[in-house]
C-alpha positions as CSV (number, residue, x, y, z in Angstrom):
1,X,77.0,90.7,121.0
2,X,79.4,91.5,123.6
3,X,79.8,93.8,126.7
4,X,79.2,97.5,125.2
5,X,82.2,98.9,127.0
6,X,84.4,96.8,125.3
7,X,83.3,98.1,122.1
8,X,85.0,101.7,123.2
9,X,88.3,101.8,123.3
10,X,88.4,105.5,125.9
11,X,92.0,104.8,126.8
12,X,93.4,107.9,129.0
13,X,92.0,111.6,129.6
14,X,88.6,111.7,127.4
15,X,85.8,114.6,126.3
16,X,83.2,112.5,125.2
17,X,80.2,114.5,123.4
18,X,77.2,112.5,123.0
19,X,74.8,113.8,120.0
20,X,71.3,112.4,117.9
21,X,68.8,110.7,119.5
22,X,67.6,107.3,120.9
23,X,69.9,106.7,123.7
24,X,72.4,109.7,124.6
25,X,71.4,110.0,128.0
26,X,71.1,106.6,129.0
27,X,74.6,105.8,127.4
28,X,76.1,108.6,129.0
29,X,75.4,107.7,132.4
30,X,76.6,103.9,131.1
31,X,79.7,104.9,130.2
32,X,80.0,107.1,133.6
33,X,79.4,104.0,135.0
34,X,82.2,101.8,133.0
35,X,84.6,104.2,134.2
36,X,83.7,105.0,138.0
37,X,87.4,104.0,139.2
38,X,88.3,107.0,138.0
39,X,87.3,110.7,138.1
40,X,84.5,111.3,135.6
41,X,82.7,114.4,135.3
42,X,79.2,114.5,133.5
43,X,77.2,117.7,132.6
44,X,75.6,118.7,129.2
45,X,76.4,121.8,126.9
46,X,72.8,122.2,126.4
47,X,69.6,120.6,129.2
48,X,69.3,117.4,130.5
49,X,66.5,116.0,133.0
50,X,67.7,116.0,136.6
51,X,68.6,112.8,137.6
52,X,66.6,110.9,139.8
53,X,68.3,107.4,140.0
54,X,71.6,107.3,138.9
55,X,74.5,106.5,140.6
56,X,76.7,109.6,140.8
57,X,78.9,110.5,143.9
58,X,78.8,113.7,144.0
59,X,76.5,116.8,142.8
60,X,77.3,120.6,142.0
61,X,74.5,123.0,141.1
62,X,75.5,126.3,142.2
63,X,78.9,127.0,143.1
64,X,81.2,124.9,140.6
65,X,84.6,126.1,141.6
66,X,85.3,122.7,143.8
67,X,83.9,120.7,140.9
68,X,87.0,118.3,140.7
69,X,88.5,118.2,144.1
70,X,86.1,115.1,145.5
71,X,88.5,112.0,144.4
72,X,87.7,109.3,142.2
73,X,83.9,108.7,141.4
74,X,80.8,110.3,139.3
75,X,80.9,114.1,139.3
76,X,77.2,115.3,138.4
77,X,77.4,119.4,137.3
78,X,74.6,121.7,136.1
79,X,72.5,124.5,137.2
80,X,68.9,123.3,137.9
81,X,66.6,125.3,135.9
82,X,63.4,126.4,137.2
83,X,60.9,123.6,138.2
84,X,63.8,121.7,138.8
85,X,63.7,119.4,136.3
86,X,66.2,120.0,133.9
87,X,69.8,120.9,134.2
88,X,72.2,123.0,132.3
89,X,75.7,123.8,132.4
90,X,77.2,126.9,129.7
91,X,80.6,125.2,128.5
92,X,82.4,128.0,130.8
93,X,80.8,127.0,133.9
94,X,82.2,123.6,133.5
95,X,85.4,123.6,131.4
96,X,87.5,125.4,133.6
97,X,87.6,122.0,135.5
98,X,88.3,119.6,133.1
99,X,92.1,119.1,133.7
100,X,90.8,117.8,137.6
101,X,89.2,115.0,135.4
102,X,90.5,111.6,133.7
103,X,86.8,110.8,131.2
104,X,84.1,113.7,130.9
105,X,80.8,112.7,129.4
106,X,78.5,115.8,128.0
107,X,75.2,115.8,126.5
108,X,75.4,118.0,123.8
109,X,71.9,117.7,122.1
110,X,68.6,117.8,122.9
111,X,65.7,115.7,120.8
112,X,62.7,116.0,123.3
113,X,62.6,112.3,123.4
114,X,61.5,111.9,120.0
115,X,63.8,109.0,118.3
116,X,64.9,111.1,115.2
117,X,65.1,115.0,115.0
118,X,66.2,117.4,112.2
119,X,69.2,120.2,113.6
120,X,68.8,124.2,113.9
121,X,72.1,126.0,113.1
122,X,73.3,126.5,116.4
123,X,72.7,122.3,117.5
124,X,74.2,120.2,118.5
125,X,76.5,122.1,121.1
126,X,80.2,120.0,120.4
127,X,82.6,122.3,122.5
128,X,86.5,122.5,121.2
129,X,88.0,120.2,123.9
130,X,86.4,117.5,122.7
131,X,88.3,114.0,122.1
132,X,85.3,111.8,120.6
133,X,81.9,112.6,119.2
134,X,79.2,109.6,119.6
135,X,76.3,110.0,117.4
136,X,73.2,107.7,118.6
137,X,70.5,106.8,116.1
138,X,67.9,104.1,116.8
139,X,67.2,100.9,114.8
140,X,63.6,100.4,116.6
141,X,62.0,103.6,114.7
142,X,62.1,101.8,111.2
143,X,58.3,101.2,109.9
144,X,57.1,104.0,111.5
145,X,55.8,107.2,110.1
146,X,57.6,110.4,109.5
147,X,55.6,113.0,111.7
148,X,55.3,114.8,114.7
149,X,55.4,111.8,117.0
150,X,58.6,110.7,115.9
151,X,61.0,113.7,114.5
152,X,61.7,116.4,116.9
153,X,62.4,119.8,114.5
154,X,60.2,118.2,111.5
155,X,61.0,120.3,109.2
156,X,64.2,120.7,109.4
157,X,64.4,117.2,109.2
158,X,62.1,117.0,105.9
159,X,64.8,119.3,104.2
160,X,68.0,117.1,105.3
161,X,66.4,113.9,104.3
162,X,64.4,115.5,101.5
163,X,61.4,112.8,103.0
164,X,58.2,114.2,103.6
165,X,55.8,113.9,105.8
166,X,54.1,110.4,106.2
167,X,56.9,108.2,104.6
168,X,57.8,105.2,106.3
169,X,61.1,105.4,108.2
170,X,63.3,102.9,106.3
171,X,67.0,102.0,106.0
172,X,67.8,104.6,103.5
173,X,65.9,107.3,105.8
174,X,68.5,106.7,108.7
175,X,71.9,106.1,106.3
176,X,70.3,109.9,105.4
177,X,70.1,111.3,108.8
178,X,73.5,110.0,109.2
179,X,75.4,111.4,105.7
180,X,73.7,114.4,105.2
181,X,75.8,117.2,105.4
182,X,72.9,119.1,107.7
183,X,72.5,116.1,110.2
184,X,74.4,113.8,112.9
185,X,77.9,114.8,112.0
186,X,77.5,118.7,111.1
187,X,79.6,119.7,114.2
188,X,81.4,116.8,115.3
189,X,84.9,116.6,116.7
190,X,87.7,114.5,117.2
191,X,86.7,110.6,117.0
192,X,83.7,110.0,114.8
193,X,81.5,107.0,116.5
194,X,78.3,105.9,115.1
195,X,76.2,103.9,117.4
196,X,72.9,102.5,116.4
197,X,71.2,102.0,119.2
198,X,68.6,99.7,120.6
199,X,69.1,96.7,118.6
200,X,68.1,93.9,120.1
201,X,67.6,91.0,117.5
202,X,69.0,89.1,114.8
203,X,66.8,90.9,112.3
204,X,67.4,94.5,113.9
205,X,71.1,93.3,113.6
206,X,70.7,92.4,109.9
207,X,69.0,96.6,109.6
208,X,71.6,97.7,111.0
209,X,74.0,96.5,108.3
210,X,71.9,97.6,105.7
211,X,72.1,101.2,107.5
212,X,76.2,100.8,107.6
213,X,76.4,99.5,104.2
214,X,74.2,102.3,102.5
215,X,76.5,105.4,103.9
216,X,78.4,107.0,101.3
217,X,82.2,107.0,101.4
218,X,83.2,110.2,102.1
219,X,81.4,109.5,105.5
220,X,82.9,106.5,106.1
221,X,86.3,108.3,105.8
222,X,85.4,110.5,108.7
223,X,84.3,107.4,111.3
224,X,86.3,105.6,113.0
225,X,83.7,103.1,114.4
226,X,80.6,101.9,113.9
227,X,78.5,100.0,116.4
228,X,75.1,98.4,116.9
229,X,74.2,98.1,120.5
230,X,71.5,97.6,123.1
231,X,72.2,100.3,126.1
232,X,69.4,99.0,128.4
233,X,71.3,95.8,128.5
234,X,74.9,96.8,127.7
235,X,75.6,94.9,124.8
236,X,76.9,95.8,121.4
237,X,79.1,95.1,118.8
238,X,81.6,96.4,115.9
239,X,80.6,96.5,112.5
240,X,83.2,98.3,111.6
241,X,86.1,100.4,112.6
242,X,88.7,102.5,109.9
């Protein structure tokens, strides 16, 4: 595999929604990274833990309106909710600075950790604006068990998938989660990218295919990329782009 960035082609000004499960935060804050010679903003349109150890330059969590006017670097923005824990940012706190930025990364769905979850109406929260959708899904939950520990919103999940509780977690379970008209891509805009997420060897590599080659056609019309990576150690690579 190669360097993950250089499986993104974010050429220009970019809203980057990040959506699914297994990974969005921790690519987020990657990509924030990658791009840190320029001005990048990065808030969610839903909650997101507070940040304890990443490298942003500068923080806003009360008054936003100079969110934009500190140079280049990481611009972290949210409201800290109460315990201080979590963060959130309404899409009208934050979007009336997006023209002060060149790449703005937003968490736009929440799966309480859990590496597959099923979607409620209103999720995930993709705002107009935005230039790219990335859909995470991870490759390390095949073999385990459908059920509490592993699906946030189970049954909401059950009816997507039409699984049921206790089936094993298999290729044809994720290339699901993926095509059905209730999951990943419900409310995605602009550039479709699938990224199947913590892959890390030849075999997981090999799953990974079978996921890409089991999703339907009329799905693969509405990518534009697909790719199986490793955040944690920034590596990934194309399996296929339209």
């Amino acid at each position: 595999m190669e360097r993950l960035i250089d499986c993104f082609d974010f050429e220009g000004k970019q809203v980057v929604s990040l959506i699914g499960s297994g990974g969005k935060t921790s690519l987020m804050w990657y990509l924030a990274e990658c791009y840190r010679q320029e001005k990048v903003l990065v808030s969610t349109t839903t909650k997101i833990g507070c940040p304890v150890h990443q490298p942003y330059d500068f923080f806003y969590s009360q008054d936003f309106s100079k969110v934009g006017t500190d140079g280049k670097g990481i611009t972290l923005a949210g409201t800290r909710l109460s315990g201080g824990h979590k963060l959130s940012a309404p899409p009208s706190m934050i979007q009336q600075s997006f023209p002060m930025f060149d790449k703005i990364f937003l968490e736009a769905d929440g799966s309480k950790q859990l590496p597959l979850k099923g979607w409620e109406t209103f999720e995930p929260v993709v705002i107009p604006e935005t230039t790219a959708t990335i859909g995470l899904i991870p490759i390390s939950v095949l073999n385990e068990k459908i059920d509490l520990t592993t699906v946030h919103r189970l049954p909401l999940f059950l009816r997507a998938t039409g699984t049921k509780t206790g089936d094993v977690i298999c290729e044809e379970t994720l290339a699901e989660v993926i095509s059905s008209p209730k999951g990943l891509w419900a409310k995605s805009r602009g550039h479709r990218i699938l990224c199947i997420n913590q892959v890390e060897s030849s075999e997981q590599l090999k799953q990974a295919e079978k996921v890409l080659s089991l999703l339907p056609c009329m799905l693969m019309k509405r990518l534009t990329k697909v790719i199986a990576c490793n955040v944690q150690s920034g590596k990934g690579v194309v399996l296929w782009e339209k």
